[in-house]
C-alpha positions in Angstrom: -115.4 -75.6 -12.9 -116.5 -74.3 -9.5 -113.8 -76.9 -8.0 -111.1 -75.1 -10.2 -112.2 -71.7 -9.2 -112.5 -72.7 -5.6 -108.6 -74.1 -6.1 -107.8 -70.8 -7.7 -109.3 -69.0 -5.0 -106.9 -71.1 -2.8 -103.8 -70.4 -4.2 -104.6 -66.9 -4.9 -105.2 -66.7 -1.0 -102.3 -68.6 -0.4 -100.1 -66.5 -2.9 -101.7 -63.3 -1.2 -100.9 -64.7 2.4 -97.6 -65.4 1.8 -96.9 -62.1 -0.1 -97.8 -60.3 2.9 -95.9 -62.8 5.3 -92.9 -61.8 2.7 -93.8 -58.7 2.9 -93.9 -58.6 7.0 -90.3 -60.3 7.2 -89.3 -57.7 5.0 -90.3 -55.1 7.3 -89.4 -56.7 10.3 -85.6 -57.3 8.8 -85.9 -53.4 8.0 -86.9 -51.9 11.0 -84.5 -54.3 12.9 -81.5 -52.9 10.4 -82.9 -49.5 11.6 -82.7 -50.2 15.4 -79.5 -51.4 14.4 -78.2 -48.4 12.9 -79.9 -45.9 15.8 -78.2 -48.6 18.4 -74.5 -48.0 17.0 -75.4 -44.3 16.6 -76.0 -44.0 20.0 -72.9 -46.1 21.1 -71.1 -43.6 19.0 -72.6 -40.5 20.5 -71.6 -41.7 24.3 -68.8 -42.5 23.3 -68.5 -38.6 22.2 -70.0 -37.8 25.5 -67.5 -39.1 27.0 -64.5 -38.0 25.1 -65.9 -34.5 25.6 -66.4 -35.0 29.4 -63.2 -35.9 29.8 -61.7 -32.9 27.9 -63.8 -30.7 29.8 -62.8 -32.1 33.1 -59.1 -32.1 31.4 -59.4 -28.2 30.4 -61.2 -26.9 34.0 -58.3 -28.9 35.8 -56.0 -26.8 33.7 -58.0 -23.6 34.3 -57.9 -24.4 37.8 -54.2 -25.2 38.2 -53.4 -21.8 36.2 -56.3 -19.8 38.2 -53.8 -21.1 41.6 -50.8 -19.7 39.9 -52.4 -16.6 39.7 -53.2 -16.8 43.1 -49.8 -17.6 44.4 -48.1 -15.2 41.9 -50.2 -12.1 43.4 -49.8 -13.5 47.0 -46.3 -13.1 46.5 -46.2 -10.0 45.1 -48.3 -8.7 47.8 -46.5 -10.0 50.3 -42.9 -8.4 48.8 -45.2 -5.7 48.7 -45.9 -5.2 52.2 -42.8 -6.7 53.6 -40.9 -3.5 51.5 -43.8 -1.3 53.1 -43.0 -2.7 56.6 -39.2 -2.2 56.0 -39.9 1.6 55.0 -41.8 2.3 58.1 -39.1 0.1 60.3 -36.7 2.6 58.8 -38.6 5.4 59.2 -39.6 4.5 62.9 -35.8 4.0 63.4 -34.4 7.7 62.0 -37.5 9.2 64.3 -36.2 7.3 67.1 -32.7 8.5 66.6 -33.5 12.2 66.2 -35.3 11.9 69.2 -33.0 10.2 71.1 -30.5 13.2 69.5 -32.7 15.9 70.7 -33.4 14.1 74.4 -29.5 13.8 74.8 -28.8 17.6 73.9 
């Protein structure tokens, strides 16, 4: 009798140990499915990153190019601006000089 408790004893352990080595694989295969899962989550959020990093830099270019535009178109206008101005005053300057030249010769 205490031979067939001690071999119950045994395969109880036995049955125990391996329950919990199950039970450890188990665990280990979940947690590795988990690492998985975060790994290709991650892959998937650079790969965002970078989609978005490449707009943005897409989108400032574009700001930037339409910013110079600006630029030029107001450089231009200014400078039509001015060149009118200077054209009025050349003008100007021109009829003073004639009246003057008028009133010096009479």
């Amino acid at each position: 009798l205490a031979n067939k408790q001690h071999e119950s004893i045994q395969e109880l352990r036995h049955a125990l140990g391996a329950t919990h080595a199950d039970d450890r694989a188990a665990i280990a295969r979940e947690y590795e499915a988990k690492l998985l899962d975060l790994r290709t989550a991650n892959e998937q959020k650079a790969a965002q990153l970078t989609m978005l990093t490449m707009e943005h830099e897409r989108a400032l270019l574009g700001a930037k190019q339409i910013v110079e535009a600006q630029h030029e178109l107001e450089l231009a206008r200014l400078t039509s601006t001015y060149t009118s101005q200077i054209r009025e005053i050349e003008a100007r300057h021109r009829v003073y000089m004639d009246e003057e030249n008028t009133k010096f010769e009479e």
